[in-house]
N, C-alpha and C positions, 0 to 999 in steps of 0.2 A: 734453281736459277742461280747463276754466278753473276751477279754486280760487282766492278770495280767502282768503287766509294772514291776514289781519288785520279781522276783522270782532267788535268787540265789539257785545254783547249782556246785555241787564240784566233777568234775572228779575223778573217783580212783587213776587214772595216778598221777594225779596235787596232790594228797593227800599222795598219794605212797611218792613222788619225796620229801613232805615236811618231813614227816616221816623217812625217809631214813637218814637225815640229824642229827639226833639224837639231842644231848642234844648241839649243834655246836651254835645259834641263840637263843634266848630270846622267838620266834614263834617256837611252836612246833608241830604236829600231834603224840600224844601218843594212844595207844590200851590200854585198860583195858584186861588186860591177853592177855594168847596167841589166836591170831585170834578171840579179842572183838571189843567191841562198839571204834571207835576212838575219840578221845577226842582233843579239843583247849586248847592248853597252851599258856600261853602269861606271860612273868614275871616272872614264878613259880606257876600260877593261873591259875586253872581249867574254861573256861569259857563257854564251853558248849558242847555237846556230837553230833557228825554228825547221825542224825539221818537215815534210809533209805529212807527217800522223798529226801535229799541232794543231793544222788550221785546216786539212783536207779530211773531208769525212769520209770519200769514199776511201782512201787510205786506211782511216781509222776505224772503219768498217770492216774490212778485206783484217784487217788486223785481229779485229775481235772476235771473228771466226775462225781463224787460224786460232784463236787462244780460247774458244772457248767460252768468248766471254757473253755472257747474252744482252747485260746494260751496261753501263758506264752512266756515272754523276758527272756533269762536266762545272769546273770550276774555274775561276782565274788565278794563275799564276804569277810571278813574277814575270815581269816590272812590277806588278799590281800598278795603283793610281796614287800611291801617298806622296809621290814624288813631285807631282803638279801641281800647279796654284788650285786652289780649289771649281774654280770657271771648269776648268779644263779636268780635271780629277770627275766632276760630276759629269761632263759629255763623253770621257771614255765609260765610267761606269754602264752610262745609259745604253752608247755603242753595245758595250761588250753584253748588257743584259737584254737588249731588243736583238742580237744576233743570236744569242744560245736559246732567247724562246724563239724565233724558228726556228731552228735546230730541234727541240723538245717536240714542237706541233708538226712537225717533219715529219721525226722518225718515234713518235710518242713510247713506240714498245723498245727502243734499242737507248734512248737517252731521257734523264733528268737535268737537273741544276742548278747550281748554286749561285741566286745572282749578288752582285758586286755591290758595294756602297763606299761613296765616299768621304769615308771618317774626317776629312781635314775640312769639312764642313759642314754642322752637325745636323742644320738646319735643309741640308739637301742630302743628307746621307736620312734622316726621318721620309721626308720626300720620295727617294727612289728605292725605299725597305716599304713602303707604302705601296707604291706604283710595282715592285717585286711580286705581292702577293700575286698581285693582277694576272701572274704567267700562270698559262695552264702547265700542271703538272711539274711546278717547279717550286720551290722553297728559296726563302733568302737567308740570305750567306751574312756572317757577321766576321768577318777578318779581325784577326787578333793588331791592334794602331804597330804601326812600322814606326820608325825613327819620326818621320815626319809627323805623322798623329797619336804621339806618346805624351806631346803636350794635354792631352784631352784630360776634362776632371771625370772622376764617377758618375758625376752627375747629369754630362752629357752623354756619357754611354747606357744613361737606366734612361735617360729621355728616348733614345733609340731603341730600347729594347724592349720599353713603355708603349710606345708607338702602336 
């Protein structure tokens, strides 16, 4: 069996939700015109365009047969969440982790995953690494703190890892 271990994957929901949020955050999901390609902002800077293998499975499907591939881990990428106030850091999280367990309970023999947590608040990243076991056939994801959750002590990441 061939597992690719590193396949991110970007809910529309979880991309809708960044989107939505306009020009509010530094992280942004912009369209190129009305109902185009969406695009990663970050800073002011264009840094890459969500393609349809991202967020379309049967794409990503059609894809892993052409390659062979029999599963794929599905993980979050960048933006990731550390960039958001905490509120809203934990509602994409939750997004992005109720959209990949269907995804898992869908297609159980072609996908896993690693669900999200949101370090910038430690008290709701314990919360939904809790609420993570819950997914069938899926594990939770402990993301290494981005710029934004570098503030965190040791002691908050052994209470999450404690959990």
């Amino acid at each position: 069996m061939r597992i690719d271990a590193h396949a991110h994957f970007y809910p529309d929901r979880f991309l809708d939700l960044i989107e939505k949020q306009g020009d509010k955050y530094p992280v942004q999901v912009r369209r190129s015109g009305a109902g185009g390609e969406r695009k990663f902002i970050a800073g002011g800077r264009e840094f890459f365009t969500f393609l349809p293998d991202f967020f379309d499975l049967d794409v990503r499907l059609e894809q892993m047969a052409n390659s062979e591939v029999d599963m794929q881990i599905l993980s979050m990428a960048p933006p990731m969440v550390y960039w958001a106030e905490p509120e809203l850091g934990t509602e994409l999280c939750q997004v992005f982790n109720d959209e990949i367990a269907a995804v898992v309970r869908r297609y159980p023999d072609k996908f896993a995953a690693l669900a999200a947590v949101p370090l910038q608040d430690m008290d709701a990243a314990i919360a939904e690494r809790r609420r993570g076991w819950d997914f069938r056939s899926s594990c939770t994801r402990f993301p290494a703190p981005a710029r934004r959750a570098s503030a965190f002590r040791i002691t908050g990441l052994m209470s999450l890892w404690a959990s």
